[in-house]
C-alpha positions as CSV (number, residue, x, y, z in Angstrom):
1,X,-13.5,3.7,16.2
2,X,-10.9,2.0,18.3
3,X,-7.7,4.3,19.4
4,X,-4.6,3.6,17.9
5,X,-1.5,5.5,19.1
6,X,0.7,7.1,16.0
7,X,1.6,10.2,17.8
8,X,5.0,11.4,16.9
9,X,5.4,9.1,14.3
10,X,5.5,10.3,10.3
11,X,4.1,7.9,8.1
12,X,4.8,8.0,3.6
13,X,1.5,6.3,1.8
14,X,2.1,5.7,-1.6
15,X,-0.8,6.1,-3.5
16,X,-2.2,8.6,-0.8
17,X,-4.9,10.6,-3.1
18,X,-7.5,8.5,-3.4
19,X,-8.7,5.4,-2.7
20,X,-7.7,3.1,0.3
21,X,-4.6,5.2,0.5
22,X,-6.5,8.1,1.4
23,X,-8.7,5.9,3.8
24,X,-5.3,4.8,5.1
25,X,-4.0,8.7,5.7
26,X,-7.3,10.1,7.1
27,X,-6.8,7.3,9.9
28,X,-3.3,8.0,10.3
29,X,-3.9,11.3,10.8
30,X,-7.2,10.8,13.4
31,X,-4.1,8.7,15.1
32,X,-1.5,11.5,15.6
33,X,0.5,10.9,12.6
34,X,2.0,12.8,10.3
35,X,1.2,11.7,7.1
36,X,3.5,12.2,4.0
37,X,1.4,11.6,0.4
38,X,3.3,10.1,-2.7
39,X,1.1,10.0,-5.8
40,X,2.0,10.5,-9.0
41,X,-1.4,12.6,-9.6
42,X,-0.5,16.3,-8.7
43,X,-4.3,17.7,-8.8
44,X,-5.8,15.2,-6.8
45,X,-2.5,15.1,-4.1
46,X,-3.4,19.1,-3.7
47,X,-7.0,18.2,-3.1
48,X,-6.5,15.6,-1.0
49,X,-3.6,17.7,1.1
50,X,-6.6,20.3,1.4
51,X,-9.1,18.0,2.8
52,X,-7.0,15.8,5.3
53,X,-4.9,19.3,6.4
54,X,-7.7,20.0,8.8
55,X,-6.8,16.7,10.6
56,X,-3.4,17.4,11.4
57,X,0.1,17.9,9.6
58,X,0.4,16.5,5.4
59,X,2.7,17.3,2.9
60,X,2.6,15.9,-0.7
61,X,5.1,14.5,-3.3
62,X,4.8,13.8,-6.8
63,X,6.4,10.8,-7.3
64,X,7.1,8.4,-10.3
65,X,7.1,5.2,-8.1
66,X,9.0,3.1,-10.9
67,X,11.9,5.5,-11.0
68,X,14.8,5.5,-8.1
69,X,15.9,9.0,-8.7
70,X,12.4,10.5,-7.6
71,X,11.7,7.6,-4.9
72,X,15.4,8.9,-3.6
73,X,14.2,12.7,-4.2
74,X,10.8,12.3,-2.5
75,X,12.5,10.3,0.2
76,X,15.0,13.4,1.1
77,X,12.1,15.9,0.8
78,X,10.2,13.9,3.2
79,X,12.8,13.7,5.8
80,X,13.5,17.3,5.4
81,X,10.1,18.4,5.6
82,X,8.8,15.9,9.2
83,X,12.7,15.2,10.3
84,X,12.0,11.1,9.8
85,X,9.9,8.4,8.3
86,X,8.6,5.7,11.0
87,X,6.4,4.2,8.9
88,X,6.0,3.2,4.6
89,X,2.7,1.8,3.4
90,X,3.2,0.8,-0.3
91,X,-0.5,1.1,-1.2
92,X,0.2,2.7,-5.0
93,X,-1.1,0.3,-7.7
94,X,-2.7,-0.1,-11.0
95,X,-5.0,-3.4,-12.6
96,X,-3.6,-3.0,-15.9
97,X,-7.0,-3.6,-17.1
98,X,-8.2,-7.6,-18.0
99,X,-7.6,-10.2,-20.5
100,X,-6.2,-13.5,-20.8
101,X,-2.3,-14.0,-20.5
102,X,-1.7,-14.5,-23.9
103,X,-3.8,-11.5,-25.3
104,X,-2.1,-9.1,-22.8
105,X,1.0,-7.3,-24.5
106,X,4.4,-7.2,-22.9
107,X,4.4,-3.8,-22.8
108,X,0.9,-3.8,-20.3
109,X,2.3,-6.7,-18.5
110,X,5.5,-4.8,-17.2
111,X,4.2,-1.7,-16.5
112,X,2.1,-3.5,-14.1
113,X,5.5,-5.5,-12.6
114,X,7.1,-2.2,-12.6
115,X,4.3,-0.3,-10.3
116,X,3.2,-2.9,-8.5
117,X,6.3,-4.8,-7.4
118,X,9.4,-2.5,-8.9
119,X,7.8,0.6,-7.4
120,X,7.4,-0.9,-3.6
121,X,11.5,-2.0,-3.9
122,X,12.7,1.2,-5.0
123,X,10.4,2.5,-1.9
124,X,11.9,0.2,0.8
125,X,15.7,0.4,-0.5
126,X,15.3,4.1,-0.3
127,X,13.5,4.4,3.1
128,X,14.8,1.5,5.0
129,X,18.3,3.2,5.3
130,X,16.6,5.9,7.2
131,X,14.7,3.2,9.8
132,X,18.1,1.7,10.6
133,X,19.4,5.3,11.6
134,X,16.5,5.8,13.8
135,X,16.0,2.0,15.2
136,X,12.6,2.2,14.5
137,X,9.9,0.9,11.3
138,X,7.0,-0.4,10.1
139,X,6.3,-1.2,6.4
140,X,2.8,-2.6,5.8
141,X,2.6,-3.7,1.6
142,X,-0.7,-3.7,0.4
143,X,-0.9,-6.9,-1.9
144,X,-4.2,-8.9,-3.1
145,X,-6.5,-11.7,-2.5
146,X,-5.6,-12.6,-6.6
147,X,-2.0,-13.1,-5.1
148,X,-3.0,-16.2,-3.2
149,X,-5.8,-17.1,-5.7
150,X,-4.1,-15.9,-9.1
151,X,-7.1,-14.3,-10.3
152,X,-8.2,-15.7,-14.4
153,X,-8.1,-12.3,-17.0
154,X,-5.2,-10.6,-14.6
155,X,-2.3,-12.8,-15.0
156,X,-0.2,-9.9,-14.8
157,X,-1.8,-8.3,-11.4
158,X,-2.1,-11.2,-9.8
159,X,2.0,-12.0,-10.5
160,X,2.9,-8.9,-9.3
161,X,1.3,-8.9,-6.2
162,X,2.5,-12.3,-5.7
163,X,5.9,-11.3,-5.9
164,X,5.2,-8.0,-3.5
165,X,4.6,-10.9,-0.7
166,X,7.8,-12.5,-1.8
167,X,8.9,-9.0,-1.0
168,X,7.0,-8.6,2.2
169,X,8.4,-12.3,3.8
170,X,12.3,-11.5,2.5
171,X,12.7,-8.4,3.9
172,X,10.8,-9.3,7.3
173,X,13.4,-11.8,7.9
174,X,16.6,-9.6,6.9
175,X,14.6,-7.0,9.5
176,X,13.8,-9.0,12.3
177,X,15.9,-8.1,14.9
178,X,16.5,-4.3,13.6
179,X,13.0,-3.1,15.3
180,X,11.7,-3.0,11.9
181,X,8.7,-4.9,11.1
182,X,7.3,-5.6,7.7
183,X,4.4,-7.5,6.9
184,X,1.7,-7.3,4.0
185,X,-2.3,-7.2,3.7
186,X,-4.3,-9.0,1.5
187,X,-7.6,-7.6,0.7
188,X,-10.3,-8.5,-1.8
189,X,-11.6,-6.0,-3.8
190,X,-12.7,-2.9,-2.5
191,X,-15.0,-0.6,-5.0
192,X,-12.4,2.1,-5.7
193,X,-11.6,4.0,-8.8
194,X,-9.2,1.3,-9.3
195,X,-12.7,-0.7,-10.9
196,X,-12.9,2.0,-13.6
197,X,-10.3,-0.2,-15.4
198,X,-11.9,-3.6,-15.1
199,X,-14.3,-5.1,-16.7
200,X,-17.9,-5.7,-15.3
201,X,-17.6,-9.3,-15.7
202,X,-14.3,-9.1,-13.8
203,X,-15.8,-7.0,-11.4
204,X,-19.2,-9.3,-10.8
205,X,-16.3,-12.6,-10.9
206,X,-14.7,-10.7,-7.6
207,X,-18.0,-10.3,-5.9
208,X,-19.2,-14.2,-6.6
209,X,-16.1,-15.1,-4.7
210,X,-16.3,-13.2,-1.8
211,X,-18.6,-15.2,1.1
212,X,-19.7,-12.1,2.7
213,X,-20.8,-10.9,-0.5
214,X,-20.1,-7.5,-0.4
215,X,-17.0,-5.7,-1.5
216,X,-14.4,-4.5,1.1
217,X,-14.8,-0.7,2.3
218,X,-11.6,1.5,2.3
219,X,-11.9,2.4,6.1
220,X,-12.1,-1.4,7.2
221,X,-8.9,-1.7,5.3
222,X,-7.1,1.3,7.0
223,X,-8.1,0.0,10.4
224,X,-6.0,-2.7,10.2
225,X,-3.3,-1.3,8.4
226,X,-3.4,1.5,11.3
227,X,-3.0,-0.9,13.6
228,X,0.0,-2.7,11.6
229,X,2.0,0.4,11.6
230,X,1.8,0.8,15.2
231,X,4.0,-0.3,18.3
232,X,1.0,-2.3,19.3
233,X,1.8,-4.7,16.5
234,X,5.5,-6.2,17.9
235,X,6.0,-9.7,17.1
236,X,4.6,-10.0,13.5
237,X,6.9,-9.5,10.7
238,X,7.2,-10.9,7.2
239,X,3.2,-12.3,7.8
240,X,0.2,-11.4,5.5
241,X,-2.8,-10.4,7.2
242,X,-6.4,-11.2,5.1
243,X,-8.8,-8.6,4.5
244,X,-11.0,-11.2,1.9
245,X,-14.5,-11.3,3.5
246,X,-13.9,-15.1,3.7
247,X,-12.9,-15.7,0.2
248,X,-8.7,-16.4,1.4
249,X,-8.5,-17.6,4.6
250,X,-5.1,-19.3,4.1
């Protein structure tokens, strides 16, 4: 494992409890981060604070990502608690299962805008404030392969992440010279919990494409988001970095 130097810094991951969030956290923290979770999952935040509190300092939030008065809550807490935030990674996100676009219902199709793109928004409008105080951030978004590709049967996934680049390359720019860098990932599927809501054949459809033929693993994703969130990363901003085995190399 290459060293990566987070010490002092306090990092929120959105979507911390499980998954590549908690891949993302365990690094942090084997960096000398801080590590703040937000998940909307209070049991598994509590047993994921357990297990990562022997590597070094976590606290936890509850947080309904889609809604600005507990973003701005959980925001305050989290100052409070670690005395700044150096570092967001939006990594929270749902599938909203598979169909075609015009089987899926409205209702599916912006609850997946609203966590997806909505939630990592109301994250940065809330946070970035605090970075210009202390002249100092990193926001790394975690988008998708299928927002590059537009993946068939996930219209509504593939749109949202789409737009979180959109997100990623605006806000770069209005950052650039503030010290704050942001910049997104986009990584093929990784074999997650998040496949308990797809299908098989979307999940075999994800495999085919990928040239190394294997899914992604959460801790090769962390390692470069690590990396992304630290001072060693100076002169990228607004840029999406591939994690697609091959399959997006654009």
């Amino acid at each position: 494992m290459n060293q990566i130097d987070l010490n002092g810094r306090v990092m929120v991951v959105t979507g911390g409890a499980r998954g590549i969030g908690y891949a993302i956290a365990e690094r942090a923290l084997r960096s000398g981060a801080a590590v703040a979770l937000w998940d909307i999952d209070e049991q598994r935040l509590e047993q994921s604070r357990a297990k990562l509190a022997e590597l070094g300092t976590v606290s936890t939030n509850v947080v309904e990502l889609t809604d600005e008065q507990s973003v701005s809550a959980a925001t305050q807490r989290t100052i409070d608690a670690h005395g700044a935030i150096h570092v967001l990674i939006n990594c929270a996100g749902i599938t909203g299962g598979n169909g075609t676009t015009w089987e899926l219902s409205p209702e599916v199709w912006r609850r997946v805008i609203d966590v997806n793109l909505i939630g990592p928004y109301l994250t940065c409008r809330a946070i970035v404030p605090q970075m210009l105080r202390q002249g100092y951030g990193r926001i790394v978004n975690i988008a998708s392969v299928a927002a590059k590709e537009g993946n068939p049967n996930a219209s509504h996934y593939s749109a949202s992440k789409a737009g979180l680049i959109g997100l990623t390359k605006s806000l770069g720019k209005e950052l650039a010279t503030k010290n704050i860098l942001v910049n997104a990932v986009t990584p093929a599927a990784a074999r997650t919990e998040i496949f308990d809501s797809m299908s098989q054949q979307h999940i075999d459809y994800m495999l085919s494409k990928i040239p190394m033929n294997r899914f992604l693993l959460p801790e090769e994703a962390a390692s470069l988001i690590v990396w992304l969130s630290s001072e060693d990363c100076a002169f990228s901003t607004g840029a999406v970095f591939d994690l697609s085995g091959g399959r997006a190399t654009y």
